[in-house]
N, C-alpha and C positions, 0 to 999 in steps of 0.2 A: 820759241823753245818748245822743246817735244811735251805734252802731255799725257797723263798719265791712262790706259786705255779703261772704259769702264768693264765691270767685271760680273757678271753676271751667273744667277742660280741655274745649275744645268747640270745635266745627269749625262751627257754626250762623248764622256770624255772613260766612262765606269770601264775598268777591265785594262786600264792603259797601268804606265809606273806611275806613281806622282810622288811627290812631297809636301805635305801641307805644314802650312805657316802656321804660326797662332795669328790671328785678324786682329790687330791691335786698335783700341777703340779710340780713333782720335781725327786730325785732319792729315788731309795727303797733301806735302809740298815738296817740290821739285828746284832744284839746284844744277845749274845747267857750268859744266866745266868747258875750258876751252884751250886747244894745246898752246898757241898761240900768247894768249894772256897767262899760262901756266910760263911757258919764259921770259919773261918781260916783267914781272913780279913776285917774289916770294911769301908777297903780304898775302893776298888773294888766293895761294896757291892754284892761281887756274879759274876758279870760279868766280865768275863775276855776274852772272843773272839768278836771279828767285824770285819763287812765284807759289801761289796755289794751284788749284786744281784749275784754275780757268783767268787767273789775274796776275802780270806781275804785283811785285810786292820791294821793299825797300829798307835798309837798315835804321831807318827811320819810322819805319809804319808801327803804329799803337797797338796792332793784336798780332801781328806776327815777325816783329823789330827783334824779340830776345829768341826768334826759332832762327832767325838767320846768325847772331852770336852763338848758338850752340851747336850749331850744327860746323861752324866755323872753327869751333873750339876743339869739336869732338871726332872730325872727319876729315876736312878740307886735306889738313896737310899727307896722312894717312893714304884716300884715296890719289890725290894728288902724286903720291911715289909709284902707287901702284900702276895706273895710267899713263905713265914714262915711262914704268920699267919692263912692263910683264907684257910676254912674248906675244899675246891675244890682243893686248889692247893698243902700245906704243905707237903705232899708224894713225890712232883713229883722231877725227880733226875735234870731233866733237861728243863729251860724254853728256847724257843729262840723269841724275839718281833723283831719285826718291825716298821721301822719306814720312814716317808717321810722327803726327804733332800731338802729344798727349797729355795729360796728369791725373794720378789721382782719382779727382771726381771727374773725367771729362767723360759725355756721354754723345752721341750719335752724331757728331761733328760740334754738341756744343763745350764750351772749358768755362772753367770755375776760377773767376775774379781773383780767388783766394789762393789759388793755383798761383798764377801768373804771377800776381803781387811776392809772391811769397817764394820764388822761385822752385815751384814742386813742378812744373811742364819738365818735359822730357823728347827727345826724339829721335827716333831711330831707321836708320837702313833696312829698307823692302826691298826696293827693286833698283839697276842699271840698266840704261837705255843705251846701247852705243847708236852712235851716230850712223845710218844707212843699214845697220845690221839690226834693230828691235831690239827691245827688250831680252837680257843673258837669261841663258836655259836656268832652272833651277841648282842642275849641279854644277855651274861654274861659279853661279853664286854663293854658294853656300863657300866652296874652296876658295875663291879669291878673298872673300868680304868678313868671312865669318869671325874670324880675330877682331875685327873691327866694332862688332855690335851691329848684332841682326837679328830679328825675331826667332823663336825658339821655333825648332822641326819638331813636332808634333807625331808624326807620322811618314814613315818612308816604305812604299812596298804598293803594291798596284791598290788601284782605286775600286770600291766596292760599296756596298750598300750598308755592309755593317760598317765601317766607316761616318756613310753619315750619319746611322743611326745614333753612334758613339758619343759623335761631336751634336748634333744636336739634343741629347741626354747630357750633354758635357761631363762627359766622365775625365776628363783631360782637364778640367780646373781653365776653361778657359771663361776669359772677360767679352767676347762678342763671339767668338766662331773661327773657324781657320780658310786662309785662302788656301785652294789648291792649285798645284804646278803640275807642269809635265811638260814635255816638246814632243813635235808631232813632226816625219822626215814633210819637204816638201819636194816636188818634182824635181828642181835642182839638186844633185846628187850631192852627199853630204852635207846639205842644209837642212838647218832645224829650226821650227819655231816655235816659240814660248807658249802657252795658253793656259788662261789662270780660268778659275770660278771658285766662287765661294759656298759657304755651306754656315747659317747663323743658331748658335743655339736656340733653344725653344725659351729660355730664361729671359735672352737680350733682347726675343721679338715682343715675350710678352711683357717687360719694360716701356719699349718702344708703343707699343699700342696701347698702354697706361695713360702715359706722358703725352703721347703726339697723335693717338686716336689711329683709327682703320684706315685711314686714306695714306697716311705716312710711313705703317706697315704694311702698304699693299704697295708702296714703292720699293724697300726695303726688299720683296722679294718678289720686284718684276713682274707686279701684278699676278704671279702665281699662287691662288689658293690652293693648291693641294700641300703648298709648301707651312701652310700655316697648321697643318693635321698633327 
């Protein structure tokens, strides 16, 4: 099952269009659809693999058992019409989404007992992966998916410095930072590919090096100190 690409602090992309995300603080899990198993069951609507960022995972598993129920509850059949129906995607053998795993108190990938027990997690649509084609541009995503529950756009208009300045001041009321989007053409005429980076407020880094010390906010941003200024 496709995973999800890592995403990295980068300044490579300034002067292009983007769209940036709000970065929603929680785990990345992936739900892999399949056209095949989409006919053959209406239970499943399609989906029958989930996983985290590097494990499958099972309706049965003890920490992430009730993200596969809600994601089941709150997607499955949704995406599942759209994937049949809509003129971009009907062909494709294989979709795989992503989604953010959250609550409440959850903080840097970890979630709060109190969460879970008590049903306050939560999870939400980032990204689509079609099969052979990468990861959907930003603007398709937003128009196909956005009814469905998708992170708030934050920002839409070329990439810039005051930008990050913005987001890391968080004058946007954000909880970790915002991804950014954009596509970039590739040699193939009419091809476009996705590429993301993120940008973390200054609030969430210095949480992070509270709690988990220098060595775990120098992963946080790629080993880049100029990013911690």
């Amino acid at each position: 099952m496709k995973t999800f690409p890592s995403i990295l602090h980068a300044k490579e992309s300034i002067g292009t269009y983007i769209y940036a995300f709000d970065k929603l603080d929680g785990s990345n899990l992936r739900f892999q659809w399949d056209r095949k198993l989409s006919k053959k069951s209406n239970f499943t609507h399609g989906f029958g693999k989930f996983g985290t960022r590097r494990t499958m995972i099972y309706k049965n598993d003890k920490n992430w058992g009730k993200a596969i129920d809600i994601f089941m509850e709150k997607y499955s059949e949704g995406l599942d019409k759209i994937f049949r129906e809509d003129k971009d995607l009907r062909n494709a053998k294989k979709i795989t989404v992503f989604c953010e795993y959250y609550g409440p108190n959850s903080f840097a990938g970890w979630h709060s007992e109190d969460d879970k027990k008590n049903d306050k997690m939560e999870l939400t649509l980032i990204d689509v992966d079609v099969f052979q084609k990468g990861i959907m541009s930003p603007r398709d995503f937003i128009k196909k998916f956005n009814h469905l529950g998708i992170p708030r756009v934050i920002y839409q208009g070329m990439y810039n410095q005051q930008l990050i300045d913005d987001v890391r001041n968080n004058i946007y009321g954000l909880t970790e930072g915002v991804v950014i989007k954009g596509t970039i053409l590739t040699k193939k005429k009419g091809v476009e590919n996705t590429f993301m980076e993120k940008v973390k407020t200054k609030e969430w880094l210095d949480k992070v090096r509270e709690i988990h010390g220098v060595g775990k906010l120098l992963e946080e941003v790629n080993g880049d100190k100029s990013l911690l200024i």
